[in-house]
N, C-alpha and C positions, 0 to 999 in steps of 0.2 A: 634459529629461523622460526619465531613464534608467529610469525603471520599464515605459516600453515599448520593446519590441522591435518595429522595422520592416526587415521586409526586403523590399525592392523588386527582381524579376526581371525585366528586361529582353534584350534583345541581338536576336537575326539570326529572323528565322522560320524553321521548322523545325531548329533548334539545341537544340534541350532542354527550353521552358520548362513546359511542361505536364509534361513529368516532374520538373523542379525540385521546380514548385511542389504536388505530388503529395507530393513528399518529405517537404516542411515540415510539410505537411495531418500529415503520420505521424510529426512532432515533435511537435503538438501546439498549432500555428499555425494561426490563424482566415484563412484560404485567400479570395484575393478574383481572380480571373483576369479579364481583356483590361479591365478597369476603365478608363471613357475618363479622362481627365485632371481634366475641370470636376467627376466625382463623387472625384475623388481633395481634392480642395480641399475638399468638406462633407467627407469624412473628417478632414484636417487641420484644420478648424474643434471639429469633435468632440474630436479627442485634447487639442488645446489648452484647451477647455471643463471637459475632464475626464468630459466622457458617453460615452467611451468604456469600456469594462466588458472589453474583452480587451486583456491586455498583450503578446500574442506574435498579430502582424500580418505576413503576407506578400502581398503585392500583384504582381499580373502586369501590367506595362505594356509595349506593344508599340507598331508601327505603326498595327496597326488602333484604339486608345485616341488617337489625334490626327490633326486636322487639318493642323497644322505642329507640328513637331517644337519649337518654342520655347512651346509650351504646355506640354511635356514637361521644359521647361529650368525653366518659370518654376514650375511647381511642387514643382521637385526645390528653384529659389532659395528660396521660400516654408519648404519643411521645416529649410532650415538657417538662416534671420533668425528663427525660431519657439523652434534649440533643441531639435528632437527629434531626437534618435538613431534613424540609421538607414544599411541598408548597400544598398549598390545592387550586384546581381551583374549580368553583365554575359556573355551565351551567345553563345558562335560557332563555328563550324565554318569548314572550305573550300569553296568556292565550290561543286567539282564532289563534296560529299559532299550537301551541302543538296538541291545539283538532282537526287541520284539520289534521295533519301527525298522529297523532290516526287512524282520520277516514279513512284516505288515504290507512295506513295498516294493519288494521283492528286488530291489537294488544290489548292485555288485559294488563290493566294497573294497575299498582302492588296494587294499593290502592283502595280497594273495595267498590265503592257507588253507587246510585243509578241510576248515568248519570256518564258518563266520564270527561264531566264537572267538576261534584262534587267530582269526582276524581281527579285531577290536581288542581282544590281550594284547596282540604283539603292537597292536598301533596305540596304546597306552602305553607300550615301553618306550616306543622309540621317540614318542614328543614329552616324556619326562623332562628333560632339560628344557624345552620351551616352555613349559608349565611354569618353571619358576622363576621363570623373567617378564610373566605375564604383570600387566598393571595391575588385571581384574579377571579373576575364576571366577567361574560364574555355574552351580551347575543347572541344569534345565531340567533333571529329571521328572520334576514336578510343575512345568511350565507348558504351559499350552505356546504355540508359534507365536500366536498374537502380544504375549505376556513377554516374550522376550524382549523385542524393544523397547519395552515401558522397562521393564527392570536396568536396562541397559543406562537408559535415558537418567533415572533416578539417579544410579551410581555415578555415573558421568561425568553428569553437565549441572547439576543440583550445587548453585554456591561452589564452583570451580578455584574460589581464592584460599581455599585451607590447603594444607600441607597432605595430609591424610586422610583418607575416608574410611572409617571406620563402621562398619557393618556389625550390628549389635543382633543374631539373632536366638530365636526361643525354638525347641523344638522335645519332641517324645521320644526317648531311649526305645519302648517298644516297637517305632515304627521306623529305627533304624538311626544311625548318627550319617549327620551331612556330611559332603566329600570333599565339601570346599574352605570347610574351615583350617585356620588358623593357633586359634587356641582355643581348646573344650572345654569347658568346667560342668559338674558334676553338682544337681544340688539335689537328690534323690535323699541325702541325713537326713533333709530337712524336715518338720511335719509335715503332711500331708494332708490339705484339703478336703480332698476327694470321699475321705473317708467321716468326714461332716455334711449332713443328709443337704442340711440349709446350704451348701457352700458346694454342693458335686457341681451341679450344672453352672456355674458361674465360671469365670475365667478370670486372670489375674488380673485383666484392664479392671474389674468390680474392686471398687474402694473395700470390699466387706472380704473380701479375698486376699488381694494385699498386706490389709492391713494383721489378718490373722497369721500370713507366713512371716509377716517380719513382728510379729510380736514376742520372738525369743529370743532369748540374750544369744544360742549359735546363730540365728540367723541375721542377728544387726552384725553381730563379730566377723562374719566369714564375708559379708559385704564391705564389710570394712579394709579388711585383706585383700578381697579381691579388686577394688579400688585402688591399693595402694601397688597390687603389682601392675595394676595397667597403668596406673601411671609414673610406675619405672620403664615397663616395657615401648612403651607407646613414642616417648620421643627419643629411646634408639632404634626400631624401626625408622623415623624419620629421618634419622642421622644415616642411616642403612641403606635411603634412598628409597625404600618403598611407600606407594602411593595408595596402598588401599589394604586393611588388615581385618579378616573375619573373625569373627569371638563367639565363641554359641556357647548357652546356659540347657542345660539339658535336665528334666527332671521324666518321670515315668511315662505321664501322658501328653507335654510341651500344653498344656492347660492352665495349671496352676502356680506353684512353684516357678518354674523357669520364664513362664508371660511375667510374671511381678518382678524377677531379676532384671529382666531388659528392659523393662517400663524406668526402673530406676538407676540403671546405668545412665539410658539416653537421657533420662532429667538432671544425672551430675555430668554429663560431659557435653552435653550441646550447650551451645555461644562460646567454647572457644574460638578462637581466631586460627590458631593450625589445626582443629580437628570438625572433618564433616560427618556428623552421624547420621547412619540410616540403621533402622530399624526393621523388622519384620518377623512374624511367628508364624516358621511354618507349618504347625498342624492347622491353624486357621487358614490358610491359603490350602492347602489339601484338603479342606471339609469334614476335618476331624474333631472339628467342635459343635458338629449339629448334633 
């Protein structure tokens, strides 16, 4: 049933979803938020009937839409033995970014324990299995409201005819590893910039930067390697059925080092035909390169 679009927003409470699905509402998508599960299944009756009259459907399902979280499986199983198309995003943050926008707005949080804390632990446990049938983890911890549906939009709808979208990003070991990644690589061996006066303040986009970390026989070799396993790994994930795979290049400060690695991943693997790359460094979007 490709003539409708369904997208399903899920993930962490207080992570983004109400500005996700805010977003979509301003694509032009017939907006349905905290929908319990058992009216998500007359929905699914409808689309398959064909009484349904909107082809661009985004759904908000959360904690508070179930009982047990296998209500939430079984109508995710329902939407694929059915045949319709559809993408499950999947919102999270870090533990102590959520409890500060808890505390911030004083909001009671759907899962009742004895700290708000131990509310957001236990509700990370219990949407673990949804997590990994998401199309797209996404986390926000580092997203203003407004940024989320631009990132959304990017990942998306960006050249929709590849197989996979592949998420290339750069980031700083000291200011913590991302949540959403996939596979991590490590390139902190490598020389280090930083500690070259002419080259601290520059970043890897600088030709004069680049060109210094790949000027050593480890660092052409282990790009080499690392090339060769993404692309063994790359089209079994697509055999696997997944539709979006994160990658992060990690060096001390996501400055030096790890910008030049993603710069040059995404210039060997963009214009395939099954893979859409996107890109992004986030100490540069955190403002940790002023």
């Amino acid at each position: 049933m490709k003539n409708i679009q369904l997208i399903i927003i899920s993930g962490l409470s207080g992570a983004g979803k109400t500005s996700a699905i805010n977003s979509f509402e301003d694509m032009g998508y017939f907006t349905i938020d905290n929908i319990p599960c058992t009216m998500g299944n007359v929905l699914l009756k409808a689309i398959k009937n064909g009484d349904m009259d909107k082809k661009k459907l985004c759904m908000g399902i959360d904690a508070r839409s179930f009982e047990k979280v296998e209500e939430f499986s079984s109508l995710l199983d329902e939407l694929e033995a059915s045949g319709i198309d559809y993408r499950l995003i999947f919102l999270e943050s870090k533990v102590e970014v959520i409890l500060n926008r808890y505390n911030l707005t004083r909001r009671k949080h759907p899962i009742e324990a004895k700290t708000i804390l131990d509310s957001i632990i236990e509700e990370r446990s219990i949407m673990g299995d949804i997590r990994k049938r998401a199309s797209v983890i996404l986390d926000t911890s580092s997203l203003k409201p407004k940024d989320i549906g631009l990132k959304l939009k990017k990942l998306l709808f960006d050249r929709q005819d590849e197989e996979i979208t592949v998420h290339f990003q750069s980031f700083g070991f000291k200011y913590g590893t991302p949540i959403d990644l996939d596979l991590m690589f490590d390139v902190r061996f490598l020389k280090n910039p930083y500690y070259l006066e002419e080259l601290r303040d520059k970043t890897g986009n600088d030709k004069e930067v680049s060109e210094y970390v790949m000027g050593f026989q480890e660092s052409q070799e282990f790009f080499k390697k690392l090339v060769d396993m993404l692309e063994f790994l790359i089209p079994k994930f697509i055999t696997e059925g997944k539709s979006h795979l994160s990658v992060g290049v990690g060096c001390s400060g996501g400055r030096h080092r790890s910008v030049t690695y993603i710069n040059l991943l995404k210039d060997y693997f963009s214009g395939r035909s099954d893979i859409r790359v996107v890109t992004s460094h986030r100490e540069e979007e955190r403002g940790h390169w002023l």
